[in-house]
N, C-alpha and C positions, 0 to 999 in steps of 0.2 A: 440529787442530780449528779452525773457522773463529770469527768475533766471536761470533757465536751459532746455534752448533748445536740450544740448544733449539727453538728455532725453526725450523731449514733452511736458515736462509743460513749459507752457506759465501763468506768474503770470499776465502779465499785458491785455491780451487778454480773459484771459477763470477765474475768481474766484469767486464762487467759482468754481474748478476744476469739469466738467464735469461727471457725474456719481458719484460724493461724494454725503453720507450722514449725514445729518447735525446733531451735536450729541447734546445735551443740556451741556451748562455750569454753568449755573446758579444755585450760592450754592457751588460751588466747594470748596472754600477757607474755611468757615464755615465747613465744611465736612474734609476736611484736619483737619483739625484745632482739630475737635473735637479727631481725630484718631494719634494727636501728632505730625504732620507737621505745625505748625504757619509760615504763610509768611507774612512780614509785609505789610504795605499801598505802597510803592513805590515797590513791586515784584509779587501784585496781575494784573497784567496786561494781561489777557489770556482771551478774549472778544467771540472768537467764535471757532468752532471747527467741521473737518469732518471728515467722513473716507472713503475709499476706497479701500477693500481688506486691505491689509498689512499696506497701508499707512495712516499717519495722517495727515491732515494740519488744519494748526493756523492762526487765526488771532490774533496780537498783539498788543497791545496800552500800551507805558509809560504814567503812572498818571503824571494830570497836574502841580504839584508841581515839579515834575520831570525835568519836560520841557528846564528848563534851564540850566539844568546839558548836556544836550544830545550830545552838543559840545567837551564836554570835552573827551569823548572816540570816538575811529573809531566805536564800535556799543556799546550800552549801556547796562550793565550786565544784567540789569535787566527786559530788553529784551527778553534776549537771554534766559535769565535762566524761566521766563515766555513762551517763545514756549514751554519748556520742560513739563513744568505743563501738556500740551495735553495728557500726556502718561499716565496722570493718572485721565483721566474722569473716570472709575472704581471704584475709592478709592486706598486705599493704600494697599491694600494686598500684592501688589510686586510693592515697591518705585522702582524704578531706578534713581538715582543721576549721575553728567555727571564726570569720571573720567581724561581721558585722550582725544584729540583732534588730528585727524590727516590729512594732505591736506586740509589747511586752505588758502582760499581766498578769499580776500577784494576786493570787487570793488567798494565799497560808504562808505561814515561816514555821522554821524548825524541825522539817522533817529531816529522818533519818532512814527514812525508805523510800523509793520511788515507785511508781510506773508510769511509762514514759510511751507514747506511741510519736513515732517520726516519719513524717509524710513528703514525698519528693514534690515540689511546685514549681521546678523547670533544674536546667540542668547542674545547677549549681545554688538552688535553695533550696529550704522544706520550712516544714510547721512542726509545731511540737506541741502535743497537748502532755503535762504533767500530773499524777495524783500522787498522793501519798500509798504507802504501804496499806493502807483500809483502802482506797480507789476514793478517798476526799481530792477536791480537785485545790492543786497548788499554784502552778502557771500554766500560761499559755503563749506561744512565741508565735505570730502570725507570719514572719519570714524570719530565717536563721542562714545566712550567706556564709555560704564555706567557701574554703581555698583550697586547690588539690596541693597536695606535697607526692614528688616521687622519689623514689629509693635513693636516686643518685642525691636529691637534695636531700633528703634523710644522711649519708653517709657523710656529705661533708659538715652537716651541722655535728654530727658525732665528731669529727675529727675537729671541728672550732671550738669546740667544748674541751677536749684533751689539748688543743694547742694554747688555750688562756691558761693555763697551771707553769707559773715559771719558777725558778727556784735559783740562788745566788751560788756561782761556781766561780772558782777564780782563776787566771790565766796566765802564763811567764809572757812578760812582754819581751821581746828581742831587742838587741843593742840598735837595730837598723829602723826601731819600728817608729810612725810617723812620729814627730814632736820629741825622739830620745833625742839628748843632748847631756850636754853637762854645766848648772849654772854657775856663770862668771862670777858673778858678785851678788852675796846675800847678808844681812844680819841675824845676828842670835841673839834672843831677849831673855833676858830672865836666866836663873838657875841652869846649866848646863851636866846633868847629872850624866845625861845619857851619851856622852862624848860626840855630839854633833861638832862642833866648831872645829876639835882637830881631825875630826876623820872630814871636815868639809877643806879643808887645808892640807891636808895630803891630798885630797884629788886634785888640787890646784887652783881652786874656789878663791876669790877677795874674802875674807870675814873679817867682819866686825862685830863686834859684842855692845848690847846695852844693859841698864838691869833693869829697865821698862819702857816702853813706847813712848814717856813723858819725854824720855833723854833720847831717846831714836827723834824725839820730832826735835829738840834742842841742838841735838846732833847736824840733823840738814839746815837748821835757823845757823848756823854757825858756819858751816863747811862750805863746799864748794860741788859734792856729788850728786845731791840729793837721793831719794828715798831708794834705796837696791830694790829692784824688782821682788826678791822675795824676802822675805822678814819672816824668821822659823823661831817656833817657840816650843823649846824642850817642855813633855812633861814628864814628872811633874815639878813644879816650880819650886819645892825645897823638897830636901832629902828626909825631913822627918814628915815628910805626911804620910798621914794612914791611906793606904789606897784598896783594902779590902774588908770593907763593911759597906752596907744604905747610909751608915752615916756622911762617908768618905763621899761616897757618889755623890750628895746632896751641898756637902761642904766641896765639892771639885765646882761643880756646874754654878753655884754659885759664886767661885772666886774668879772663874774663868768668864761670867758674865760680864763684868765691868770691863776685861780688857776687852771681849769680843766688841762692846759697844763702842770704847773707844777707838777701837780701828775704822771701823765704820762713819763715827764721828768726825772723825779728823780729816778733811781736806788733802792735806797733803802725802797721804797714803791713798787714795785713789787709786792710782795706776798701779800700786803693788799689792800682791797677794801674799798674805799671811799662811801658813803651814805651822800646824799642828803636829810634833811630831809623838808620838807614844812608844813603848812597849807594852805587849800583850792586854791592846784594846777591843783585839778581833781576832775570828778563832780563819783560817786561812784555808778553805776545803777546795784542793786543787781539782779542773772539772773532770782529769782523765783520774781521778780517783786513787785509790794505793800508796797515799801522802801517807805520816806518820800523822794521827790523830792530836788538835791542839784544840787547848781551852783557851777561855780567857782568862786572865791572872791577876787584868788590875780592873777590880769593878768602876775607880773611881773615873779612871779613863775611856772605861767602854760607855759611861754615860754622858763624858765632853763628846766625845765622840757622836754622839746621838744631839748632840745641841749646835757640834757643829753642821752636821746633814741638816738640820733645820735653816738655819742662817746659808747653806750653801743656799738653799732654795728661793730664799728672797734678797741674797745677795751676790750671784753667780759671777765664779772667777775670781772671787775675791778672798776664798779661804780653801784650803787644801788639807788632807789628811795622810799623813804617812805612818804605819806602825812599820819598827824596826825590831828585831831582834839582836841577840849581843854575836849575834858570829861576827868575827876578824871581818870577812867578807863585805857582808852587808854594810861596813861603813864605807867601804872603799866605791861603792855603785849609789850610795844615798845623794851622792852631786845630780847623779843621774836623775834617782824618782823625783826631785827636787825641779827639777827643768822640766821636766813632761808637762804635758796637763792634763793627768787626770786628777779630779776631784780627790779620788781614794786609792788610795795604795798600800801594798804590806812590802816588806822590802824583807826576807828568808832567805838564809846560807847565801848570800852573795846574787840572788835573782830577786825580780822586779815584778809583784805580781797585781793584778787588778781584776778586781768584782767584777762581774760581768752577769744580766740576768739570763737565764737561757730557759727552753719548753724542758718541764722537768717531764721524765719516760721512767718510770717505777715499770720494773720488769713486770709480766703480766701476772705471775707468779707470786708476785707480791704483794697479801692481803694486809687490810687492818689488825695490826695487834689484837688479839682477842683479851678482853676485859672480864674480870672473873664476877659473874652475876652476884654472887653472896658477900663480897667486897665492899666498901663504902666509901664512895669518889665523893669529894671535898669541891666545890665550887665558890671560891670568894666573889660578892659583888652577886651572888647567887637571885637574889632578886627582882634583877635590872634586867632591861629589856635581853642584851648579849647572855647574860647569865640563865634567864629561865629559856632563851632559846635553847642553849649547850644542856640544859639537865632535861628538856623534852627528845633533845634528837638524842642524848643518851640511853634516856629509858625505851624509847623509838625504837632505836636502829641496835644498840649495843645491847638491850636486856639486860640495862645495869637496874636494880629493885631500891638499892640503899643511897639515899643521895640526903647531905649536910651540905645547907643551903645555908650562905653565913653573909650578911649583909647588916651595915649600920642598924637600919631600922627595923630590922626581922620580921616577925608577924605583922609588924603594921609598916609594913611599907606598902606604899600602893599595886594593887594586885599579888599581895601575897596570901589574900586567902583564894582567889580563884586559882593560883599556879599551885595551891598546896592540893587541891580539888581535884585539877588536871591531871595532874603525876599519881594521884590514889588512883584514878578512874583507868590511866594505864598501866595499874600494876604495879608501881613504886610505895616504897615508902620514904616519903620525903622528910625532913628535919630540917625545920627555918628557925634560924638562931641569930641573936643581936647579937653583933659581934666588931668592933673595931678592929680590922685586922691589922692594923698597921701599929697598933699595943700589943707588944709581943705576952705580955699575961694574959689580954682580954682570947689570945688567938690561943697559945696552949689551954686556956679552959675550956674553951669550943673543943679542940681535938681530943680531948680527954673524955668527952663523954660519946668517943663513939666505941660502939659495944664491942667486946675482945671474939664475938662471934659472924661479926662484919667489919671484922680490919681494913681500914683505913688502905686501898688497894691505888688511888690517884687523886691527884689535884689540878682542877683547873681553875687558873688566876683570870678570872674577867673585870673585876675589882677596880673602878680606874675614877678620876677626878678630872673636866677641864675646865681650864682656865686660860684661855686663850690670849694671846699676845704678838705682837713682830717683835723681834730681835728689840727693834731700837726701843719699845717703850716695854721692854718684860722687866721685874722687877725678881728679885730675891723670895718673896712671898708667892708669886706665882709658882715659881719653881718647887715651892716647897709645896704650897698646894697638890702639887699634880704627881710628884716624886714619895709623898709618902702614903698613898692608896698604893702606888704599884709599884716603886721599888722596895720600900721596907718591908713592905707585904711577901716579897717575894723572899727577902733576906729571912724575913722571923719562918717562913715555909722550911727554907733548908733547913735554918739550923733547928728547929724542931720535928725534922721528918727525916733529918739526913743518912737517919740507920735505919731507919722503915721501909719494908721492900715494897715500891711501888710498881705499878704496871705499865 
């Protein structure tokens, strides 16, 4: 029996269908494409096409990379969504996109070929009979309700798509701008390496100094001022701490947890806001561009840094971030960033600067790095959901063939024999390796065996642990949890690949 003999069409006996004529498809997608419909490489599947009166029919083929997904659903989206394309050998003057599905019947899964005929049944339905590539019958759609889309709504969805990509720029605030001032009265806690106190006293600042928040709240139990509105605390909080290794970053975040909790804790800090001040915890990319290029220099701070954004979020207003540099300048305006409110601030040669998100606009000119095919891209965490995503749209899109796939449980982790199956089927060769990577031996033995005829060309860190918590109940082991998949991780990468030319 063919897809639908109620009817008379016989898919497996008569295709093409009898008195169809055969219409050109070649160019379609290019054509699409240019009129603001982009379909990707796995939904260009729309091979041939006829007509007959009213009706349309299709032939359809999932691309070969495809292939090995086609199991995984009763028929495959991209398919399905492929016969639709016939409705628009014309061009796009009147898209029709499929909204609603009604008298839906399956009678096969897992094809990878179609033939499709598509039938109008008023002005904005049709029927769909499906068979497979033999003309075996697959489904049947008794009404399929489209929606028109036209050009103009094409273009702006094209430009809502470009205007979600933002990207962090940062900006001089001016002396005039809302909330600049200069604060009156603040305390400094703790170690004072970075000369806060008297560059807050030359501006003309009240300071007071404590050596912890136990004697700041001792301080107002005793006094008569009560709490200064801002309470800034240099880091880092002694001169011999290491501030450039995972180890540093892990020993920062957690010495700085206890104070952040006790701020929080304490009642009589309420109304003031604590400021974290740093050097080089953030790299400062000014947005009109042609700034002198900056790293960052103190790992251990760029990751308080990252725990205070956390705590800003559940505890708003109550903690501020300033990074400073050593110019003369810079201290003499730090009253200034200090008074503002913004959350984050960098304070460079004497100006006052802040993050700000903005549409990032990559010239048009400006492609993807090209990734060299015979190379061997490194993906830690490789066989986690994010990880085997990154090594398929690799082999996908980039034509990368050599991928070390490096995760705790390697071959036995779950689905790492289907994702080692996937990537052969599109042409890769993949390597799934147990690997701790956050044991700097366990990680240079992994990169040692990849072959000196597919050099080690990138790395991508997807590698991560969570361990969830609020500020007030995070503990030291959490931290450590979730800091040593992804920052030592990253640390044992450098210093193992630091002289390797990567792409």
């Amino acid at each position: 029996m063919g897809a639908d003999a109620a009817s008379g069409w016989d898919a497996a006996e008569s295709w093409p269908p009898q008195g169809a004529v055969s219409v050109a498809v070649e160019g379609i997608y290019p054509r699409l494409a240019e009129d603001g419909l982009v379909y990707g490489p796995a939904f260009q599947g729309l091979r041939a096409a006829w007509r007959r009166g009213a009706e349309v029919f299709a032939e359809v083929r999932l691309p070969e990379p495809q292939h090995a997904d086609a199991d995984r659903f009763d028929l495959h989206p991209a398919l399905l969504d492929a016969a639709l394309h016939a409705t628009m050998l014309d061009g796009v003057e009147r898209v029709v996109l499929p909204f609603s599905f009604r008298g839906v019947t399956l009678h096969a899964t897992g094809a990878t070929d179609l033939r499709v005929r598509l039938t109008p049944t008023g002005p904005d339905t049709m029927s769909l009979a499906v068979a497979d590539g033999r003309g075996a019958p697959l489904a049947t759609v008794a009404a399929l309700a489209v929606r028109p889309v036209d050009q103009r709504q094409l273009a702006v969805s094209g430009r809502a798509v470009a205007d979600s990509l933002f990207q962090v720029a940062w900006h001089a605030v001016s002396a005039d701008a809302p909330g600049a001032g200069r604060v009156a009265r603040c305390a400094v806690v703790g170690g004072d390496g970075l000369g806060v106190g008297p560059a807050l006293l030359a501006a003309g600042s009240a300071v007071e100094s404590h050596a912890s928040l136990a004697d700041l709240a001792r301080a107002v139990d005793e006094g008569e001022a009560g709490v200064p509105p801002v309470v800034v605390v240099p880091w880092p909080l002694s001169q011999d701490a290491d501030r450039h290794s995972a180890d540093a970053a892990s020993d920062a975040v957690g010495r700085m947890l206890g104070l952040f909790q006790e701020w929080v804790r304490e009642e009589r800090f309420g109304d003031a806001r604590l400021v974290l001040v740093t050097r080089g915890a953030v790299a400062v990319s000014p947005a009109t561009g042609g700034g002198p290029a900056e790293s960052v220099s103190d790992l251990a701070a760029a990751s308080v840094w990252g725990m205070v954004r956390s705590a800003q979020a559940e505890h708003p207003d109550r903690f501020a971030l300033v990074d400073l540099d050593a110019d003369a300048g810079s201290g003499r305006v730090l009253a200034d960033a200090l008074a503002g409110a913004e959350p984050q601030c960098a304070v460079r040669a004497g100006r006052v600067w802040v993050p700000r998100l903005e549409r990032s606009r990559p010239p048009a000119t400006a492609g993807v790095p090209a990734l060299r095919s015979e190379g061997t891209v490194v993906i830690t965490g490789g066989t986690g959901v994010l990880g085997s995503l990154v090594a398929r749209h690799l082999v996908t899109h980039h034509g990368i063939r050599h991928l070390l796939l490096l995760s705790r449980r390697g071959p036995d982790a779950p689905g790492a024999t289907q994702l080692q199956h996937q990537l052969t089927q599109l042409g890769a060769t993949p390597t799934i390796t147990t690997c701790d990577t956050s044991n700097p031996q366990q990680l240079a033995t992994a990169l040692a065996t990849i072959p000196p005829q597919h050099p080690l060309t990138g790395i991508i860190h997807t590698a991560g642990t969570l361990h969830d918590a609020l500020l007030t109940n995070l503990t030291p082991q959490h931290s450590h949890t979730t800091l040593q998949p992804k920052t030592h991780t990253a640390w044992h990468l450098h210093q193992l690949t630091q002289h390797t030319h990567l792409d």
